[in-house]
C-alpha positions as CSV (number, residue, x, y, z in Angstrom):
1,X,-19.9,-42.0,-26.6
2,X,-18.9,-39.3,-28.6
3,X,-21.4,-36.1,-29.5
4,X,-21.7,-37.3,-33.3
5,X,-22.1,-40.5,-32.5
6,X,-24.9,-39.6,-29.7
7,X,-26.5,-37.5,-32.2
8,X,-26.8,-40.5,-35.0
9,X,-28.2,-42.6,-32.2
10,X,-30.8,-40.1,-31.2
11,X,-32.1,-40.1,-34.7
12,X,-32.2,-43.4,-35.1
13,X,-34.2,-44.1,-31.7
14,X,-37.3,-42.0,-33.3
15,X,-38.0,-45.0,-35.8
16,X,-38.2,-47.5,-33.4
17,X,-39.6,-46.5,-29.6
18,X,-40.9,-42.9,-29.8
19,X,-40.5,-39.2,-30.9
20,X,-37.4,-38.0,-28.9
21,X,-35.8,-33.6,-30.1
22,X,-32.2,-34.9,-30.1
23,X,-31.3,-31.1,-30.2
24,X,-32.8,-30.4,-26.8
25,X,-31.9,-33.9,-25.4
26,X,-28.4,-32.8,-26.2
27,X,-28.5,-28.9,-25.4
28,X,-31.4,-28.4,-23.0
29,X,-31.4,-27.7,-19.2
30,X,-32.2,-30.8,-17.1
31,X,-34.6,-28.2,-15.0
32,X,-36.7,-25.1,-17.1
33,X,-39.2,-22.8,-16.4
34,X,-38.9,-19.6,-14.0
35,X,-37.0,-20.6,-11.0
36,X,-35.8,-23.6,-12.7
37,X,-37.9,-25.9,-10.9
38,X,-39.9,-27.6,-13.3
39,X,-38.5,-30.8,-15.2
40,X,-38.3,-31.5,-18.6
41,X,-40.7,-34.0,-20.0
42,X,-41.9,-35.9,-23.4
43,X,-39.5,-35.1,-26.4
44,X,-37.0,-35.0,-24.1
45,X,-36.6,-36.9,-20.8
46,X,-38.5,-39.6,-22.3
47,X,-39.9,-40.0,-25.8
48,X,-42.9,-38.9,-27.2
49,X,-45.8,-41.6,-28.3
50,X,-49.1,-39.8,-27.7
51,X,-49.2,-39.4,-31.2
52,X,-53.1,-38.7,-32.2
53,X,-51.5,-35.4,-30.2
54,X,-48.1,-34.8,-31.9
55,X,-49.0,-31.8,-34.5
56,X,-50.2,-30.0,-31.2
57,X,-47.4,-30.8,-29.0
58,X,-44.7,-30.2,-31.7
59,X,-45.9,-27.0,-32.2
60,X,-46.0,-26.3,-28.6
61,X,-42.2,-27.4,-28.1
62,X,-40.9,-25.9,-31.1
63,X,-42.0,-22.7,-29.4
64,X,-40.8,-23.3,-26.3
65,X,-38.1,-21.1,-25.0
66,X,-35.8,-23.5,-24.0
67,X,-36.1,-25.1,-27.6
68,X,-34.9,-22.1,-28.9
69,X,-31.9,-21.7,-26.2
70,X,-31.1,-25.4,-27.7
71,X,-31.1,-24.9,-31.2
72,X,-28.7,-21.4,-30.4
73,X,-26.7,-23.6,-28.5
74,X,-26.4,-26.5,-31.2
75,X,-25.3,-23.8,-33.8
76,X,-22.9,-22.5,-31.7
77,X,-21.7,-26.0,-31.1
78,X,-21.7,-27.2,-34.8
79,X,-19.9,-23.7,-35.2
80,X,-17.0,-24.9,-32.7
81,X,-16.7,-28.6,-34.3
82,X,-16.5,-27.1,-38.2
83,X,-13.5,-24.2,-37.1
84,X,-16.0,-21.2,-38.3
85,X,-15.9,-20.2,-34.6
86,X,-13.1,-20.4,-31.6
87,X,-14.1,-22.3,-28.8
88,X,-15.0,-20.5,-25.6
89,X,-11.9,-21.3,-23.7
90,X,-9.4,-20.0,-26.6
91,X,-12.1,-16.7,-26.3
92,X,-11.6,-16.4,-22.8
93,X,-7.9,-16.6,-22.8
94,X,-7.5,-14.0,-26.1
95,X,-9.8,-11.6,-23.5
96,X,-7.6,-12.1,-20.7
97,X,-4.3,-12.3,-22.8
98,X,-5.6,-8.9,-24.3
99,X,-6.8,-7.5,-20.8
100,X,-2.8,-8.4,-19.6
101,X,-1.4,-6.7,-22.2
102,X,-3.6,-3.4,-21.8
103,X,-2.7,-3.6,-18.2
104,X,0.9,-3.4,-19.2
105,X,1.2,-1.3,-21.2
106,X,-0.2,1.3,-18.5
107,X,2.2,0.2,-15.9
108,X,5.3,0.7,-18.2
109,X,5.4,4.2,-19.1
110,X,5.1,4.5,-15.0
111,X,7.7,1.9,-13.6
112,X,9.7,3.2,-16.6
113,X,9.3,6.9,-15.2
114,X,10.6,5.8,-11.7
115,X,13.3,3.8,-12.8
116,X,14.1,6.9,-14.7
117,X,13.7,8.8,-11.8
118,X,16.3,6.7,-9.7
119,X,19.1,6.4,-12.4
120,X,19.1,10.1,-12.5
121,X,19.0,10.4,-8.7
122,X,16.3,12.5,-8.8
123,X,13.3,12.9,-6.0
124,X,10.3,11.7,-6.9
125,X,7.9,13.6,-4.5
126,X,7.0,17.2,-4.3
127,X,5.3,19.6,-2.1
128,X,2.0,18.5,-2.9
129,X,0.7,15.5,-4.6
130,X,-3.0,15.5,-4.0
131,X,-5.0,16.3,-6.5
132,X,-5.4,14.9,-10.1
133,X,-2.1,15.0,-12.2
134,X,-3.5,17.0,-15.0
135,X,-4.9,20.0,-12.7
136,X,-1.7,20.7,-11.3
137,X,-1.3,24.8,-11.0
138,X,1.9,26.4,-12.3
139,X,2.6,27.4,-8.1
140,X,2.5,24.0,-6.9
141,X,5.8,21.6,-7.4
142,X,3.9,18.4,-7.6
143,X,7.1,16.6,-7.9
144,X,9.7,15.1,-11.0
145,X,7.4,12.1,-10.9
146,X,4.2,13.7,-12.5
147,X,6.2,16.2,-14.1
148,X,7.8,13.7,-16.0
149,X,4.2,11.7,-16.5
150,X,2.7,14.6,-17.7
151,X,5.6,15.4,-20.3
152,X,5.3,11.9,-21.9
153,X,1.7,12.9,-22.5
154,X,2.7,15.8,-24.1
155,X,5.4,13.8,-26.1
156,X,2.5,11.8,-27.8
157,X,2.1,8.6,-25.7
158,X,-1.7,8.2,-26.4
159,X,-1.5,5.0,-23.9
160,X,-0.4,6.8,-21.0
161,X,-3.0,9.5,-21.6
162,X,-5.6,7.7,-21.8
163,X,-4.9,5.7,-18.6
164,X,-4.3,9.2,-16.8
165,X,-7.4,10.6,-18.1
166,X,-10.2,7.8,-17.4
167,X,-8.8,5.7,-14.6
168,X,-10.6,5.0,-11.6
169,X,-9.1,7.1,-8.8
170,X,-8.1,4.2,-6.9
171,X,-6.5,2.7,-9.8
172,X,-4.5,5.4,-11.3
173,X,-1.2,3.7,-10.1
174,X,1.2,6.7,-9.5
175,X,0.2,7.5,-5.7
176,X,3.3,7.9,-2.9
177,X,2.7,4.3,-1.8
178,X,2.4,2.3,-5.1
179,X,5.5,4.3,-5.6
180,X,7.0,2.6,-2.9
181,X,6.0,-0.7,-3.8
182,X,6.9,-0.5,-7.7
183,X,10.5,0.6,-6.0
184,X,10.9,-2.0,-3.9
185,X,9.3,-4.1,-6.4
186,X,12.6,-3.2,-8.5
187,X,15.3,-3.4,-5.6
188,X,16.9,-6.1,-4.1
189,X,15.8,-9.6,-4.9
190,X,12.8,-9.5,-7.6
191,X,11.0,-11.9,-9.5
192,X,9.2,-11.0,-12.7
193,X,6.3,-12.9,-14.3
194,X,8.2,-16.0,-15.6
195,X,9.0,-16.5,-11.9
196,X,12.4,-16.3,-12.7
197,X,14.8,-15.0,-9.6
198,X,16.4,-11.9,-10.0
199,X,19.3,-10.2,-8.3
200,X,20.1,-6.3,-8.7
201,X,23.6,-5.2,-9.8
202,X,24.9,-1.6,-8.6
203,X,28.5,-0.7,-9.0
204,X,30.3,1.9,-7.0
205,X,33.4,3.5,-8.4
206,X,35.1,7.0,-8.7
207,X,35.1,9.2,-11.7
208,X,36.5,12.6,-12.1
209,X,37.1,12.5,-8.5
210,X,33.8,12.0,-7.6
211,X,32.1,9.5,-5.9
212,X,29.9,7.4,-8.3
213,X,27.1,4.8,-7.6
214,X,24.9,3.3,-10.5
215,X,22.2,0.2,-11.2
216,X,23.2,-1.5,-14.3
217,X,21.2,-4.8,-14.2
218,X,18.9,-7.3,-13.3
219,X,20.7,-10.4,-13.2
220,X,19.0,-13.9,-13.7
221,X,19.6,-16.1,-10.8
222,X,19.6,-19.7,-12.2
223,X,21.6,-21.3,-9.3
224,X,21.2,-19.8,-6.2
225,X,24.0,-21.3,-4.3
226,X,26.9,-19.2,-2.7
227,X,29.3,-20.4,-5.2
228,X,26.8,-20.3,-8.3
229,X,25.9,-16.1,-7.1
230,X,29.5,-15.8,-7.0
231,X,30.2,-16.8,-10.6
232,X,27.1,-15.3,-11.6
233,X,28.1,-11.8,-10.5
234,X,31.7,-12.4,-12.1
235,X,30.2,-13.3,-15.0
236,X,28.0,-10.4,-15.3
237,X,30.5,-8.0,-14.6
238,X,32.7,-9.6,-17.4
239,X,29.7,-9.6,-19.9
240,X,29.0,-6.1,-19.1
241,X,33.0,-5.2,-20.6
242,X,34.3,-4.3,-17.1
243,X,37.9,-5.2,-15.7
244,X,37.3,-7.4,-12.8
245,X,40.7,-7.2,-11.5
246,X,39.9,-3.5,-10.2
247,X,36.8,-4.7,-8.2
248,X,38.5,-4.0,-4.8
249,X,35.1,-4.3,-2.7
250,X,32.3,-5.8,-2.5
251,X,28.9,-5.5,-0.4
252,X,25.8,-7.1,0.8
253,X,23.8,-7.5,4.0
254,X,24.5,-9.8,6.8
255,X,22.9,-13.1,5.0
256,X,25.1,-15.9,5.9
257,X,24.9,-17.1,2.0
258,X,26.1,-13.9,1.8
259,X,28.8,-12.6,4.2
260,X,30.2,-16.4,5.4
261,X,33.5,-16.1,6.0
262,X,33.8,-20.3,4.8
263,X,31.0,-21.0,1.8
264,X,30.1,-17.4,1.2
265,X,29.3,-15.5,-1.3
266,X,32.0,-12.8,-0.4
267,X,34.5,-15.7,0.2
268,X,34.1,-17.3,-3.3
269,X,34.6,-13.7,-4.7
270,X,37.7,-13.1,-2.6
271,X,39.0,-16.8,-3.8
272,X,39.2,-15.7,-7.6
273,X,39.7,-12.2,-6.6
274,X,41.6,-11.9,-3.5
275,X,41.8,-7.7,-3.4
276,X,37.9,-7.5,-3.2
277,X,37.3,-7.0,0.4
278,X,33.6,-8.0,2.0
279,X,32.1,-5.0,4.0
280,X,28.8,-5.7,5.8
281,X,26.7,-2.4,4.6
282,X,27.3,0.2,7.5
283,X,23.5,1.1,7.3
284,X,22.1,-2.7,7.5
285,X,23.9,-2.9,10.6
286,X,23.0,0.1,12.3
287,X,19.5,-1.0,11.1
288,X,19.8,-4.6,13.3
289,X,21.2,-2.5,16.1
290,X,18.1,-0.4,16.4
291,X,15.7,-3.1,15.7
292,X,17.2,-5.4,18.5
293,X,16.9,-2.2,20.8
294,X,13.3,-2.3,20.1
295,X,12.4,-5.2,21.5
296,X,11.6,-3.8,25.0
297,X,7.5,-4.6,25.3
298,X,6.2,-0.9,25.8
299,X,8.4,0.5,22.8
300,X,7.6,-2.7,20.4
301,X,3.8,-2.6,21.0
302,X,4.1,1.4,20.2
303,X,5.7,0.6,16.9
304,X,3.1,-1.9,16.5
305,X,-0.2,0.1,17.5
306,X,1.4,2.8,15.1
307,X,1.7,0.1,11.7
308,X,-2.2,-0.6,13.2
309,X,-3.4,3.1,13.0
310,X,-1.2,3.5,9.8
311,X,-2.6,0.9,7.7
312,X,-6.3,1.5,9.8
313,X,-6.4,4.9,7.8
314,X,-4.6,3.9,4.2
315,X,-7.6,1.0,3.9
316,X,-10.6,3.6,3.4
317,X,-10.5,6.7,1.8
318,X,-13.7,7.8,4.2
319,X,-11.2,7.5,7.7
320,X,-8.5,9.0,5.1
321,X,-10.9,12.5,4.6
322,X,-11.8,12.5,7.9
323,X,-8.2,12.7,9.2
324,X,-7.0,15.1,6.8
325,X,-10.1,17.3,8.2
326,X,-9.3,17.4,11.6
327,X,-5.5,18.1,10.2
328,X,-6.6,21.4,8.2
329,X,-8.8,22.2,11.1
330,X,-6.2,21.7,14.2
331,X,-2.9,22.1,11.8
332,X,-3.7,24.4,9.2
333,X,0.2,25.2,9.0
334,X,1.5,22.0,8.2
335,X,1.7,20.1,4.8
336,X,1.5,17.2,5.5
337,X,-2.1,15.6,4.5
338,X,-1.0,11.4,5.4
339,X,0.8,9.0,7.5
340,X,3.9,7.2,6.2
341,X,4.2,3.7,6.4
342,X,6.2,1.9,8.5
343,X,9.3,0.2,6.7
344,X,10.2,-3.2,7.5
345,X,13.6,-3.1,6.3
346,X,14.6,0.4,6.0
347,X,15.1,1.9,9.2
348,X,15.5,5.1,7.8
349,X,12.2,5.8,6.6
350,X,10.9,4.7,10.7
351,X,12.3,7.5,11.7
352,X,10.6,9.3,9.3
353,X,7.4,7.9,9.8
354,X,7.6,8.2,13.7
355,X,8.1,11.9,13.7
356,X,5.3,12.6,11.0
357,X,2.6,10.4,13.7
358,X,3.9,13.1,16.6
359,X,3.5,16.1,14.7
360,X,-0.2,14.9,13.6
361,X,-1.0,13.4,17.0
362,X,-3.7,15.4,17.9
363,X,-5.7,15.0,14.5
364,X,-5.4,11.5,14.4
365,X,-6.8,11.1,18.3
366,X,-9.7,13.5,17.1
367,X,-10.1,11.3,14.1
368,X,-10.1,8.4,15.9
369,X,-12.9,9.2,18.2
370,X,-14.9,10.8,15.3
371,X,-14.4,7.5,13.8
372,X,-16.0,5.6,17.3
373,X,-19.4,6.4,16.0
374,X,-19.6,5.5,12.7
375,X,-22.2,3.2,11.1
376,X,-19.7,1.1,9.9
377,X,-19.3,-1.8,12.6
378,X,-15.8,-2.5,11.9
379,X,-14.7,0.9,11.6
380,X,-16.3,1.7,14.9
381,X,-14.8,-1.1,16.6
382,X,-11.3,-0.6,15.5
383,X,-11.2,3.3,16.2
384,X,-12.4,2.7,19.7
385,X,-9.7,0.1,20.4
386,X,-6.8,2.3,18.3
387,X,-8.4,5.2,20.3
388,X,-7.8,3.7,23.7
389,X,-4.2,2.4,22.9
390,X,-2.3,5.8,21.5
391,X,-4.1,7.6,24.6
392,X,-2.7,5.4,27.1
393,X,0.2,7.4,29.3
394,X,2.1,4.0,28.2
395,X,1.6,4.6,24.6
396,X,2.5,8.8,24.8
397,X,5.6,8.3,26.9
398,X,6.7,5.1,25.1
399,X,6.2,7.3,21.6
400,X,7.7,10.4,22.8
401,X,11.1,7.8,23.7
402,X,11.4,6.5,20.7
403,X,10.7,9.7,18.8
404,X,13.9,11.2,20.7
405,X,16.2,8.4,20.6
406,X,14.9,7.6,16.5
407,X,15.4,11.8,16.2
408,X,19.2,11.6,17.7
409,X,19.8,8.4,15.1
410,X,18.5,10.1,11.9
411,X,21.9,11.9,10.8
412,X,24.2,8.8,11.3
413,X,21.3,6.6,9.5
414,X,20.9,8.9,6.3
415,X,24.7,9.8,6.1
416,X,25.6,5.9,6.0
417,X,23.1,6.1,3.3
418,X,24.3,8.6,0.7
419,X,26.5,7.6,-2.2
420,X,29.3,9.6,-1.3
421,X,29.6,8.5,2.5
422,X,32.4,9.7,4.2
423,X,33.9,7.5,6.7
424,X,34.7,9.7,9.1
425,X,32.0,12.3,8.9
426,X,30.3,9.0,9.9
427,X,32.5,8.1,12.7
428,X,31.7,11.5,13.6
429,X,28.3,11.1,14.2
430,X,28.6,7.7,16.4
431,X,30.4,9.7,18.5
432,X,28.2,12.7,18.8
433,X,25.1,10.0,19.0
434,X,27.2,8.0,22.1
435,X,27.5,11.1,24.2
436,X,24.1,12.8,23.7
437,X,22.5,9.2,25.1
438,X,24.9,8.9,27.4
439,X,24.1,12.1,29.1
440,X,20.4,11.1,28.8
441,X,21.0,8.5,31.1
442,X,23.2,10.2,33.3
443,X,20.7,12.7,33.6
444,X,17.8,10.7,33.2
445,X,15.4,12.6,36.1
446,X,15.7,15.6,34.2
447,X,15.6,14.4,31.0
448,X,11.7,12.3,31.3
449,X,10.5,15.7,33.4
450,X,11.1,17.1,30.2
451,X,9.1,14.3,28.7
C-alpha cells in the first residue's frame, strides 16, 4: 500500500470506527516519552471513541511533542514527494561528494609538489622538518618539499593555504612518512579511484652524453597478460612519438610474467623487437640476495622486534615526545629526532633504517622503560615486552651483525641505484664487499671480540 493511498484510507476510517491522527499514525515513534518507553495510545495505536472527552484530549495531543515531531516530519515528507526539497539520500551524497572533492583538492597541490620533486630529481627532505611549515627560520633548510609548499602559497593558491593554516596536526599530510606513502603510492603498480590498474613508464636513454632517466606515464592496464603488457608498453611508446626500433633494453624485476624466458613479458618484447635485451634490475637482485641471507632466526627476529619498536613509537605522538626527550637529553649532538621505517621492498632504505636504531639505541631503551609505567595498559604492556627483547645479548649482538654486514652492502646497494650506474664501478664494489666478508670470517675470533 502506497503512502497516498494509506493516507486516503486513514481519513476515511475516522467516519466509520473512531477518531484516528493519520499524521502521527504515519510519522510518529511506535515508543515516546523520555527514555522511549512509554507506548503510544488512542489517536494513534488504536482509534479514539471516548468522545464526551475528545475537545479535551485533542487539545492534549495536538500539544504533544511527538505531534509536533509528526507534523515536521509530514512537511518534510510532502516536501520530498512535490520536488520543493531533495530527498535525504541525494543530501547525503552532495555532502559527501562535496567533502571528496574538498579533500582533493588539498591532496593535489601536495602529491603534485612531490611528483614535481621527483621529475626534477630533487631531495625532498632537509635538515629539519619538525615544526609547523610556516614558522620555518631563514637558518634552517627545512627541505625542497616545504620550500616548494610554501611558494605555492605565496603564488596565490588560497586552497593550499588554507589547508596548511587550519589543519589538524595529524592531518596536515606533508610529514616524512605520508611522503613515503604518496611516493610509493605513485611508483610501480598503482591503482587510482576508478580501480583501474596502472603501470609506470620510465625511459632510460643518453643525451648530450649524459646519462638520462625519466617517468613519462601512467599507463592503463586493461589486459594484464604477458603478451597484452607487452603490446601495451609498445603501444605507449609509439603514442608517445618515440622510435621503437632504438629501444635496445628493457627492465623489470624478477616476476615470472615479467622476466620468463617462454611467455614473458621481456620475450614478447624481444619477439617484435629482437635488439631489446631483458636485464633483471641489478638492485632487485642484490635485494633477494640479502633478504634470503636474513632468514637465520636470531637476525630475522631482530629485523622483526625492530619493525615492532618502529611502528610501537610512530602509533602515539605521547611514546613519540618521550623518545625524542631522552634523545636531546642522552644525544644532544645528533639530528636525528625519529626512527625510519623499515622497507619491505627497498633494501636500501634497511640499511638506512638499521643504522639510525644503533645510533639512538640508548634513548629508545630509556624510553622504553619510561614507557613500562605508564597508565596506559597497552602501552605499558608492549614497552615492557619491546624492553626485554632489544636488551637481550641475543638481540645486541644479532643487531650489531647485521648493522656491519648491512654497513659493508650500502655502497654496492645505492650505486646500483643511481641513474648513471656504471657497470664496473659496480663490479668494483662486489669485489671490495667479497673480500672484506671474507676476511671476517677468516678472522672471525677477532672480529666478534670486537663486537
Amino acid at each position: 500500500m502506497s503512502w497516498l493511498t494509506r493516507f486516503h484510507w486513514l481519513t476515511y476510517s475516522q467516519k466509520l470506527e473512531g477518531a484516528l491522527c493519520k499524521i502521527c499514525v504515519l510519522f510518529s515513534n511506535e515508543c515516546i516519552g523520555k527514555g522511549s518507553n512509554q507506548k503510544v495510545g488512542a489517536l494513534v495505536c488504536k482509534p479514539f471513541t471516548k468522545w464526551k472527552d475528545a475537545i479535551e484530549c485533542f487539545k492534549l495531543h495536538s500539544n504533544a511533542e511527538y505531534h509536533k515531531l509528526s507534523i515536521l516530519r509530514k512537511d518534510e515528507f510532502l516536501k520530498v514527494m512535490d520536488c520543493k526539497k531533495p530527498d535525504i539520500s541525494i543530501a547525503i551524497y552532495s555532502a559527501h561528494k562535496n567533502l571528496v572533492l574538498e579533500n582533493r583538492a588539498k591532496l593535489v597541490p601536495i602529491i603534485e609538489t612531490i611528483i614535481f620533486c621527483g621529475r626534477q630529481e630533487l631531495a625532498l627532505r632537509g635538515d629539519n622538518e619538525s615544526g609547523h611549515i610556516f614558522n620555518s627560520s631563514a637558518d634552517n633548510n627545512d627541505g625542497n618539499f616545504r620550500s616548494l609548499l610554501r611558494f605555492r602559497v605565496q603564488s596565490g593558491d588560497l586552497n593550499l593555504k588554507a589547508h596548511l593554516e587550519n589543519a589538524a596536526s595529524n592531518a596536515i599530510y606533508i610529514s616524512p612518512i605520508i611522503q613515503n606513502q604518496l611516493i610509493n603510492i605513485c611508483a610501480d603498480e598503482t591503482c587510482d579511484i576508478s580501480r583501474i590498474e596502472k603501470m609506470s613508464l620510465c625511459v632510460r636513454y643518453i643525451e648530450d652524453c649524459r646519462i638520462r632517466e625519466d617517468f613519462f606515464t601512467f599507463v592503463p592496464i586493461y589486459d594484464a597478460s604477458e603478451k597484452g603488457l607487452a603490446h601495451t608498453i609498445i603501444r605507449e611508446i609509439d603514442k608517445l612519438g618515440l622510435k621503437k626500433e632504438l629501444l635496445v633494453g628493457q627492465g623489470y624485476d624478477g616476476a615470472l610474467s615479467m622476466s620468463g624466458i617462454y611467455n614473458g613479458v621481456q620475450k614478447n618484447i624481444s619477439d617484435i623487437l629482437p635488439q631489446a635485451l631483458y636485464v633483471h634490475c641489478a638492485a632487485h637482485l642484490f635485494n633477494l640476495t640479502i633478504s634470503k641471507s636474513c632468514t637465520i632466526p636470531e637476525i630475522r627476529n631482530c629485523i622483526g622486534s625492530i619493525t615492532s619498536i618502529i611502528s610501537f613509537f610512530q602509533k602515539s605522538p605521547i611514546r613519540s615526545e618521550v623518545f625524542k626527550k631522552f634523545i636531546k637529553h642522552l644525544i644532544p649532538g645528533t639530528r636525528h629526532e625519529t626512527l625510519l621505517k623499515m622497507c619491505e621492498t627497498r633494501w636500501v632504505e634497511r640499511h638506512d633504517s638499521l643504522l639510525r636504531f644503533k645510533e639512538l639505541y640508548l634513548p629508545i631503551t630509556n624510553t622504553l622503560r619510561e614507557l613500562e609505567h605508564h597508565y596506559n595498559l597497552e602501552t605499558s604492556q608492549l614497552a615492557f615486552q619491546l624492553s626485554k627483547t632489544i636488551t637481550s645479548s641475543s638481540f645486541v649482538i644479532s643487531l650489531y651483525v647485521t648493522e656491519k654486514l648491512f654497513a659493508i652492502t650500502l655502497p654496492l646497494c645505492k650505486s646500483l641505484q643511481i641513474i648513471n650506474v656504471d657497470l664496473s664501478e659496480c663490479c668494483e664494489y662486489v669485489k671490495n664487499c667479497v673480500q672484506v666478508i671474507r676476511s671476517i670470517r677468516e678472522n672471525s675470533e677477532v672480529e666478534f671480540h670486537k663486537l
